[in-house]
N, C-alpha and C positions, 0 to 999 in steps of 0.2 A: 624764648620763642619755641613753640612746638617742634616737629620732626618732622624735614619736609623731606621728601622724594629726590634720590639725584635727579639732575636737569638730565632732560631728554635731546636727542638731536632735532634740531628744528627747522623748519624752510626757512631757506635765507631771499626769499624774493616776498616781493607782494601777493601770495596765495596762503590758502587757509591751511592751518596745517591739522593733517591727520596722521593716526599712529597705528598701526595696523594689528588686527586684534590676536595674533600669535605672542605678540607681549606681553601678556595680561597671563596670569595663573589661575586656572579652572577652579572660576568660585569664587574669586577673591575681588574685592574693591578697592579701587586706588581715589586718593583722596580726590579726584576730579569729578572719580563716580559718585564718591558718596555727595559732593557738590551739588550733583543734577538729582540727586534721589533716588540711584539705583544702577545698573550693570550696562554700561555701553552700547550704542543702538550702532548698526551696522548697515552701512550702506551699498549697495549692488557691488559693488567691490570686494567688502568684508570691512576696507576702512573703515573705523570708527569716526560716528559723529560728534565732532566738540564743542559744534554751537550750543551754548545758552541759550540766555534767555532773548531772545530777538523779536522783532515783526517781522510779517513774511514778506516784507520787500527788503532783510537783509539788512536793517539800521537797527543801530541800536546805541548806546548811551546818551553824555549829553545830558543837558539839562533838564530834557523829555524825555527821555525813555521811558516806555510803556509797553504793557500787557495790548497784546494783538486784540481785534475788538470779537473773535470768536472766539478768545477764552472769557472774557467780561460773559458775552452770551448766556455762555453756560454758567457760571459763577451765577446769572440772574434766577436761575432757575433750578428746581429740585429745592429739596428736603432735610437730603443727608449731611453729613455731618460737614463742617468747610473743610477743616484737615484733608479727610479722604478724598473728597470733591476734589482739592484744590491739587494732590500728588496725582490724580488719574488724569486732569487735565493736563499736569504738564507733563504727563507722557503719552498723552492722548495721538499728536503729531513726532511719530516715527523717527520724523529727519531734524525733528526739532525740538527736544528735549529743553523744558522752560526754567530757569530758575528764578519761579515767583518771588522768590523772600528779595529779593534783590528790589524787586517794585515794589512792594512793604516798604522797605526801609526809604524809599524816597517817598514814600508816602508819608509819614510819621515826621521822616523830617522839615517836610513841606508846614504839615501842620503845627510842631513846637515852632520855627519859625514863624510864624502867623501869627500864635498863641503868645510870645515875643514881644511881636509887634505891637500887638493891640492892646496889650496889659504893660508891659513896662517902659517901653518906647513913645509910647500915646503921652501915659505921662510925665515923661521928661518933657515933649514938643509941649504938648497945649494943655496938661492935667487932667483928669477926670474928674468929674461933678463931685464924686464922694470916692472917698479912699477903698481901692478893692480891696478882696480879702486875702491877697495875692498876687505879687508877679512875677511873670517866667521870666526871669532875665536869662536864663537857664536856655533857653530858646534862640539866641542869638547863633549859638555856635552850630546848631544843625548845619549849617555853612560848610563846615568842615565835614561833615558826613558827606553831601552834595557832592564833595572835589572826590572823594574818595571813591565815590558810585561810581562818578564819571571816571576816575583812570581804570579801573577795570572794564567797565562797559568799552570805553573806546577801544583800550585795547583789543579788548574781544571782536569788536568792530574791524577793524585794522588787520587781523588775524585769517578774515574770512573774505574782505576786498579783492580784487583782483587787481585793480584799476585806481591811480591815486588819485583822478579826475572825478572815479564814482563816489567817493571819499566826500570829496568839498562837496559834490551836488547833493549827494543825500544831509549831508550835514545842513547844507540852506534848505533844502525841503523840508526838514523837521524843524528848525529854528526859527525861520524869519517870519510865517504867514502866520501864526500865535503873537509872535512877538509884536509885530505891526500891528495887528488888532490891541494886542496891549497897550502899545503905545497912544494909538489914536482913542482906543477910548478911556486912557485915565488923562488923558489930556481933553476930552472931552468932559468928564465932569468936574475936572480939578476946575476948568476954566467958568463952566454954568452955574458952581454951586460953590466955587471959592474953599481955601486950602492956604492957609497963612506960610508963605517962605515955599512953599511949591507950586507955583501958580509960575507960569514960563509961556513965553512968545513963540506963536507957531514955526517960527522956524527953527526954534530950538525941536519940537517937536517932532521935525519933520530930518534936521539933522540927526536925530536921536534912529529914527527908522534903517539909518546905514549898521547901527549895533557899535560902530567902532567910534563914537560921537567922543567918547572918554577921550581918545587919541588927543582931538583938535579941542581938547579944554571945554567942552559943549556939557555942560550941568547936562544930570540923568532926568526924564520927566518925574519918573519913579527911582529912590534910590537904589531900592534891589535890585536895578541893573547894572551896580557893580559887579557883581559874582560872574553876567557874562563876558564882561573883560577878561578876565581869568579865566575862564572857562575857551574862550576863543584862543588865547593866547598857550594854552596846553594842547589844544586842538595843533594849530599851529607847528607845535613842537615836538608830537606825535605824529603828526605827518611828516616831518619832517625825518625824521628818527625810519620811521616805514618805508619813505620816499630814498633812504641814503641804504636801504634793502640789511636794516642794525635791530629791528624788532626779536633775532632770536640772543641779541646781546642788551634788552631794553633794561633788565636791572641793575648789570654793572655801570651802567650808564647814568641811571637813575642816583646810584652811589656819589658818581663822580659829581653830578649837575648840583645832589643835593648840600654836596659836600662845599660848591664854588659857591651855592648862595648862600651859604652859613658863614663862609671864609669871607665873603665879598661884604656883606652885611657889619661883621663887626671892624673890618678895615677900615667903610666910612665911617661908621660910629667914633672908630679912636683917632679919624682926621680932622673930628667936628665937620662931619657932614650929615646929618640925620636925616635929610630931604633925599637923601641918596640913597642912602641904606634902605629907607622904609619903601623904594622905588623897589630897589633888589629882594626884599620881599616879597614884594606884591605876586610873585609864582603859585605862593603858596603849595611846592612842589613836595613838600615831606608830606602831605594829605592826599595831592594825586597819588603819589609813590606808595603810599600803600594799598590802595585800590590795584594798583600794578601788579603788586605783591600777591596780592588774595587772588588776581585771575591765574598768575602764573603756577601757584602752590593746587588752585583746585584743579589745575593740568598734571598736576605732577613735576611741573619746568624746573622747578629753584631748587638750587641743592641749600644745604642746612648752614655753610658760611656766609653767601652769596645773602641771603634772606635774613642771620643777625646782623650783617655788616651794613643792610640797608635800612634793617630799623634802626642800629645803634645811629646812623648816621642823621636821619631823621631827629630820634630822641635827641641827639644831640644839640642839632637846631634849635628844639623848645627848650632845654635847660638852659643854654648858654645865649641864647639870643632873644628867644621869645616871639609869641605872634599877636593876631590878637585874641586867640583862643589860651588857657593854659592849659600848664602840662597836663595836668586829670583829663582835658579833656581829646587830648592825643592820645591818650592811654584810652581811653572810651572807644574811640573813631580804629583804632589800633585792635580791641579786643572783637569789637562788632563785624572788622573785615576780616582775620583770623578766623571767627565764629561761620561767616560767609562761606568761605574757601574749602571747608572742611562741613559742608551740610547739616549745622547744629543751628538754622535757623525756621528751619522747615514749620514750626510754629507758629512762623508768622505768614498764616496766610487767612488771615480773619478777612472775610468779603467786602468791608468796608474800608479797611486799612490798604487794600487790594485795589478798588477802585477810588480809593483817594491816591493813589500812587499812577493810576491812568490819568487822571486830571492833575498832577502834581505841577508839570510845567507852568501851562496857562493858569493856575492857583498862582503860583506866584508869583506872576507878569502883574497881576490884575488886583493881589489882597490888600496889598497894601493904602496904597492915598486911597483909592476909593472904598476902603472900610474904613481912613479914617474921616473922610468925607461923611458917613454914614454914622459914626460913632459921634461924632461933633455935633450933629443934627440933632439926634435923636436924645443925645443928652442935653440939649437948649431946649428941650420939648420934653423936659421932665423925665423921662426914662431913666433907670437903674443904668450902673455902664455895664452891668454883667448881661442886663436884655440888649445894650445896644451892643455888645460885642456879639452875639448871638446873631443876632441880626446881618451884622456884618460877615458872619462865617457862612449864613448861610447864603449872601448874594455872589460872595466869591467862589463858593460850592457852583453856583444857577448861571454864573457866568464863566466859568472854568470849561462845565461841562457842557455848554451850549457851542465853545470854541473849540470844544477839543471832536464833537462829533459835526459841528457846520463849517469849520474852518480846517484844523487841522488833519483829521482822520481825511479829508476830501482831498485835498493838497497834496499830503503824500500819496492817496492812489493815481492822482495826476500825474503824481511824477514816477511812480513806477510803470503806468501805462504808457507815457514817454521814451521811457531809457528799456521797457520791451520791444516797442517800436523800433525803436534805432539800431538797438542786437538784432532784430530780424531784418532790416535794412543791410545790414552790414553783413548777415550772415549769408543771402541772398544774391546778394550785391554780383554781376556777371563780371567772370574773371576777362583783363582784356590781356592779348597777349601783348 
C-alpha cells in the first residue's frame, strides 16, 4: 500500500472538518490537494476548504451522486480541450473545489453494468436470436466499484453535515423521486408488453416504492434493486457511526466490522449454516471500506499501519471467504480508489463519460427489464441483437436524462428551498423570555 500522511486531529462531533492553512509548507501538496487538483482554497477564515466533489445543496454520494447541473452547462459548451475545461471547472467555485473523476467512474460503471446486462445476462434468461460476438460478463462486477464510490462520497457527506436529521432528509431527496418513477415505469411496460419471470402484481409494485420491500420478502420489480438494500443498509451504519460522534475513528472501526463479518461468515459455514453466512455477507463492507479509505488518505487522515491493516483485513475477506466478485477484482476496485485519493485520475474527464456519470443513477433504476423488453421485441422483429442492444442503450440514455432534469434535479431544489426556509424560520424565530 502506498505512503499515507499520519492522521490528523479531527472533529469529534457532527461538523465538517477543516485544517487551518499554517499547516501546510509553502509550495508543497499534500495528497488531499493533489485529490482536488491543486493547492487549497481558503475560506474568510483562512480555514481550508475540504469539500469535494458535491451539489450545491450540500449532498452528495449514494447511488446518485452527480455533477452540479452548472458544471454539465459549461461542459455543453466551448471548443477547448475537455481535460483543461474540465480542471478550470472544478475550480471555477472557490468554496467548492469538484472532484470530477469521482462521477467518471460512476459513470463507466453504470455503463459495463448495462453493457452486462444486455450481452450476457439477456442470454442466460431468454437468448439472443444469433450468438453475439461477445459478452461482458466482466460487467457484473462494476457493483463493486458503486459500494466503493459510495463509502467515500458518504463519508465526505457525513463530514460536512451539521445535523444527523439533514442526513436522512437529503438522503430521501436524492433517492426516492428517481427511484419511484423507476419503479412505476418498469412496471409499467413490464406489465403492457410482457417480460417472462418479471411480470409482478401491483402491489408488489407499490410495496417495492418503500425501497426496503427486500426486508418483507417482496420480489424487486427490477433486480438491480438489490444493490440499494445495501447501499441503505451502509447508509444506516454510517449514520450510525456519525450519530455515536466515532467518524474521526471510522477506519479502526471499519477494521473491526470488517474483520466480525469475515469471522462470522466462516463460523456459519463450519456449523452447516450457509443461509447464514451468505446473510452476513450481504454488507459487502470490504468494498465500502475502501471508498472510506481513499477519502480519508486524500485528507491526509490515515496513517500507513491503520490503512495496511484495513486493506489486509479486507483482502483477507476475499481470500478466505469470497464474495461474489473475485479476488482480481478487489484488487481492481482497490487500485482505482488508491488511484482516486492521490489525484492520478484526472484523465478521466471525457464530456460523455462525465454526463453519463450525471444520469448514472436513474440509468440504472430504469436499463434494465425495460431494455430487455426492447431487446426481446426488436429481435422477434428480425433485428440484429447488437442494433437491438443499441436501441436499448439509447432509450435508457432518453429516459435517464429526461428523469434526471424533470424529476430529479427539480426535487432536490424543492427540497433545499424547504430546509432554507425552515433555517430562516428558525433563525428568525422571536426569542420568548
Amino acid at each position: 500500500m502506498p505512503t499515507c500522511r499520519k492522521a490528523t486531529p479531527a472533529a469529534t462531533s457532527f461538523r465538517p472538518i477543516a485544517r487551518q492553512g499554517s499547516e501546510r509548507r509553502s509550495g508543497a501538496l499534500s495528497p488531499g490537494d493533489a485529490a482536488r487538483g491543486g493547492p487549497p482554497t481558503r475560506g474568510p477564515t483562512g480555514a481550508e476548504d475540504v469539500t469535494l466533489a458535491r451539489d450545491r445543496g450540500g449532498h452528495g454520494g449514494g447511488p446518485g451522486w452527480h455533477l452540479p447541473s452548472d458544471t454539465l452547462r459549461a461542459l455543453a459548451g466551448g471548443s477547448q480541450g475537455g481535460r483543461t475545461r474540465m480542471r478550470s471547472i472544478a475550480a471555477s467555485d472557490a468554496s467548492h473545489p469538484r472532484l470530477v473523476e469521482l462521477d467518471a467512474l460512476r459513470g463507466l460503471a453504470a455503463l459495463v453494468v448495462a453493457l452486462y446486462h444486455f450481452t450476457a445476462e439477456y442470454s442466460d434468461l431468454y437468448g439472443h436470436s444469433v450468438p453475439l460476438w461477445g459478452e461482458a460478463r466482466f460487467g457484473k462486477y462494476g457493483v463493486q466499484l458503486f459500494f466503493a464510490i459510495s463509502g467515500f462520497v458518504i463519508l465526505m457527506s457525513l463530514e460536512r453535515i451539521t445535523r444527523a436529521r439533514d442526513f436522512v432528509s437529503s438522503r430521501a431527496a436524492r433517492l426516492y423521486p428517481a427511484y419511484w418513477t423507476a419503479v412505476l415505469l418498469t412496471f409499467t411496460v413490464v406489465s403492457l408488453f410482457g417480460l417472462p419471470n418479471r411480470e409482478f402484481s401491483l402491489q408488489t409494485a407499490l410495496i417495492n416504492l418503500t425501497m426496503f420491500h427486500e426486508l418483507v420478502r417482496v420480489p424487486h420489480v427490477d433486480t438491480v434493486y438489490w444493490t440499494l438494500t445495501i447501499e441503505l443498509s451502509f447508509y444506516l451504519l454510517m449514520f450510525l457511526i456519525a450519530y455515536a460522534r466515532a467518524l474521526p475513528r471510522v477506519i479502526p472501526l471499519f477494521i473491526v466490522l470488517v474483520s466480525l463479518q469475515t469471522l462470522a461468515e466462516l463460523a456459519f459455514e463450519a456449523m452447516g449454516m450457509p443461509f447464514v453466512a451468505r446473510l452476513a455477507s450481504r454488507p459487502h463492507l470490504q468494498f465500502f471500506a475502501l471508498g472510506v479509505l481513499a477519502f480519508k488518505q486524500s485528507r491526509g487522515e490515515v496513517s500507513v499501519p491503520a490503512a495496511l491493516a484495513l486493506v489486509g483485513v479486507c483482502l483477507a475477506h476475499e481470500v478466505f471467504v469470497g464474495s461474489i466478485a473475485p479476488v482480481p477484482v478487489f484488487g481492481v476496485v482497490l487500485v482505482l480508489t488508491y488511484a482516486l485519493s492521490r489525484g492520478a485520475l484526472r484523465w478521466l474527464t471525457w464530456r460523455p463519460l462525465l454526463f453519463m456519470g450525471l444520469i448514472s443513477y436513474p440509468f440504472y433504476l430504469v436499463h434494465q427489464n425495460i431494455g430487455y423488453v426492447i431487446i426481446r421485441r426488436l429481435e422477434a422483429a428480425g433485428w440484429r441483437p447488437e442494433a437491438a442492444i443499441a436501441v436499448a442503450f439509447a432509450v435508457g440514455f432518453l429516459l435517464a436524462t429526461v428523469i434526471t432534469y424533470r424529476i430529479e434535479q427539480p426535487a432536490l431544489r424543492a427540497y433545499r428551498q424547504l430546509r432554507r426556509k425552515a433555517q430562516e424560520r428558525s433563525a428568525v424565530s422571536p426569542h420568548v423570555a
